[in-house]
C-alpha positions in Angstrom: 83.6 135.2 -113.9 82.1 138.5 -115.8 84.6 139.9 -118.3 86.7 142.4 -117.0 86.7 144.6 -119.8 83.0 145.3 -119.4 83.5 144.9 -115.7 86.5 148.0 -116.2 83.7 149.8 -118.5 80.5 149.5 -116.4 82.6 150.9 -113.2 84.2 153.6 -115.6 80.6 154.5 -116.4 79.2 155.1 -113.0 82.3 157.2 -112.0 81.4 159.5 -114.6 78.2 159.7 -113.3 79.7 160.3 -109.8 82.3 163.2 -111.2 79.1 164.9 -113.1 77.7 167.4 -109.8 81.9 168.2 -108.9 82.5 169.2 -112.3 80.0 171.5 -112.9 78.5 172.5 -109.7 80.2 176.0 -109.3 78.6 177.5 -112.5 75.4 176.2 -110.6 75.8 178.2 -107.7 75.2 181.7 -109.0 72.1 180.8 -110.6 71.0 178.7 -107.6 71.4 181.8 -105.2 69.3 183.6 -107.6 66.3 181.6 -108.3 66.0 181.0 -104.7 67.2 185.1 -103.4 69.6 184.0 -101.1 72.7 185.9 -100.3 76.4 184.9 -100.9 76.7 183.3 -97.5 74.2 180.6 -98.9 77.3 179.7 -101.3 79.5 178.3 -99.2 76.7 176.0 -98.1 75.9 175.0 -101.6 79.6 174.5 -102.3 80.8 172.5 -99.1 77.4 170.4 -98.4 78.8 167.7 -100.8 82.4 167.6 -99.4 80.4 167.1 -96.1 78.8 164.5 -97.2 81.2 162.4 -99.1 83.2 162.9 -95.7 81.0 160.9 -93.8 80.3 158.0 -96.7 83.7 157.3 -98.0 84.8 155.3 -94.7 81.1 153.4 -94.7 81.6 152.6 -98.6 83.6 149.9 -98.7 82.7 147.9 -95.4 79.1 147.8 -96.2 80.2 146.6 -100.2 82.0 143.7 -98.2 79.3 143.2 -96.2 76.0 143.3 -98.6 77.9 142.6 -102.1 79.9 145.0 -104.4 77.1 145.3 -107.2 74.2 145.7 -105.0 75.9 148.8 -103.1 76.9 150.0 -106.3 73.4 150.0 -107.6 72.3 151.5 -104.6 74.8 154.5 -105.0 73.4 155.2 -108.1 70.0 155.2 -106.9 70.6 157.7 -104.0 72.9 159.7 -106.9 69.8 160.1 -109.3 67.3 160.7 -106.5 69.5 163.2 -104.9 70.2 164.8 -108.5 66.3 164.9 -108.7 65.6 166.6 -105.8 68.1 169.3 -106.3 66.7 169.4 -110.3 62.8 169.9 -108.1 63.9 171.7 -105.2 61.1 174.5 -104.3 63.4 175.8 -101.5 67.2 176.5 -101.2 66.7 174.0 -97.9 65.6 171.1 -100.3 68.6 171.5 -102.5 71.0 171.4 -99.8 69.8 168.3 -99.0 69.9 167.0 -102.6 73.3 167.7 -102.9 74.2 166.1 -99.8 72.1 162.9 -101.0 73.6 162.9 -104.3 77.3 163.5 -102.8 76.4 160.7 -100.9 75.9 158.0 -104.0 78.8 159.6 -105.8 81.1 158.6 -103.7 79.7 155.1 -103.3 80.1 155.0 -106.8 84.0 156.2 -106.8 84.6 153.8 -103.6 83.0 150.5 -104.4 84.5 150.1 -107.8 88.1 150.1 -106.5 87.2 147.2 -105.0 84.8 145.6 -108.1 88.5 146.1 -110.5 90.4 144.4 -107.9 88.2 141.4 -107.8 87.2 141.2 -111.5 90.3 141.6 -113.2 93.1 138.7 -113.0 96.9 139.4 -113.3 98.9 142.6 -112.0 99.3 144.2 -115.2 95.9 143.7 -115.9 94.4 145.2 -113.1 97.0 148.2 -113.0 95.9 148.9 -116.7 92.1 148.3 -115.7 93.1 151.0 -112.7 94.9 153.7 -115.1 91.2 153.8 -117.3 88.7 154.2 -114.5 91.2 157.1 -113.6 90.9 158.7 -116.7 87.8 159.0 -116.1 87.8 162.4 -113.5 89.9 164.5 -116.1 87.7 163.5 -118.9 84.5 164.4 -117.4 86.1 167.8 -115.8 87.3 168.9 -119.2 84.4 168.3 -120.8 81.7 168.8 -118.5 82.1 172.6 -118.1 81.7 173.0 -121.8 78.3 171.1 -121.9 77.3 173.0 -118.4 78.2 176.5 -120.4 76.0 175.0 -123.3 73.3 174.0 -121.3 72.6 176.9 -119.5 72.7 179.3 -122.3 69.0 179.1 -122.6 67.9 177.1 -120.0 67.6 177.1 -115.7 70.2 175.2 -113.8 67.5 172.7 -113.1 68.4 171.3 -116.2 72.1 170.8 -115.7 70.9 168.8 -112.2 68.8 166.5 -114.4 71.6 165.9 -116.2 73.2 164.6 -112.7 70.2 162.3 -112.7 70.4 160.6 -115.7 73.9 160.2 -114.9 73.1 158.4 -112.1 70.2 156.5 -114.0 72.8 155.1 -116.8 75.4 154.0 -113.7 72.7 151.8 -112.8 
């Protein structure tokens, strides 16, 4: 049986990575419209495509885990994360980051569904398990305190692309 304390911080890991695009893509969208001259009523796209997404994943997430195993799902949310992340990060055409951020929403929420289910599994005892639950949920305010800070940073001097990569190796250290 794997320990659950690295179980607790390898599921941890890959829900920051899945909490990276929410927490910083509204300072994104500005820019986005920009570089690609859309209008406003492109921002609404930009902003709901990952809700979307996640909407038609979360109920698939766990019954394909079951299904194909925990750990292989997992890893194949953070594939479609970082591969999502990259096409937004590349996208020649507003079009082709739409789809990004649906692909990418897509693995996130694999990688906030499936590890519910990896802590419940991995880590014995009730008290246990309800203090393994209580740090993968301190997970969300962490990364949205500290992610608009970096985001600001980031783009001080540099595209938005850049901020997208970031999603990507996000996704590329959750695997």
């Amino acid at each position: 049986m794997p320990d659950p304390r690295r179980v607790v911080l390898g599921v941890s890991v890959a829900a920051g990575a899945a909490y990276l695009q929410p927490a910083t893509l509204n300072y994104l969208v500005s820019p986005m419209l920009d570089t690609f001259h859309a209008d406003e009523s492109a921002s609404a796209t930009l902003r709901e495509t990952p809700s979307v997404a996640c909407l038609l994943v979360i109920f698939l997430a766990a019954v394909v885990a079951q299904r194909f195993g925990q750990r292989r799902v997992l890893v194949l949310g953070a594939v479609t994360l970082t591969v999502g992340s990259l096409l937004v990060a590349a996208a020649p055409v507003l079009a082709v980051a739409i789809a990004g951020l649906a692909i990418q929403a897509g693995g996130a929420t694999v990688l906030l569904v499936v590890p519910l289910g990896i802590i419940g599994a991995a880590v014995p005892g009730r008290e246990q398990r309800a203090r393994a639950f209580a740090i993968f949920s301190m997970v969300s305010p962490v990364v949205f305190v500290m992610l608009p800070v970096l985001t600001s940073w980031l783009m001080e001097d540099r595209s938005w692309r850049v901020v997208a990569f970031t999603w990507a190796l996000g996704g590329a250290l959750a695997v």
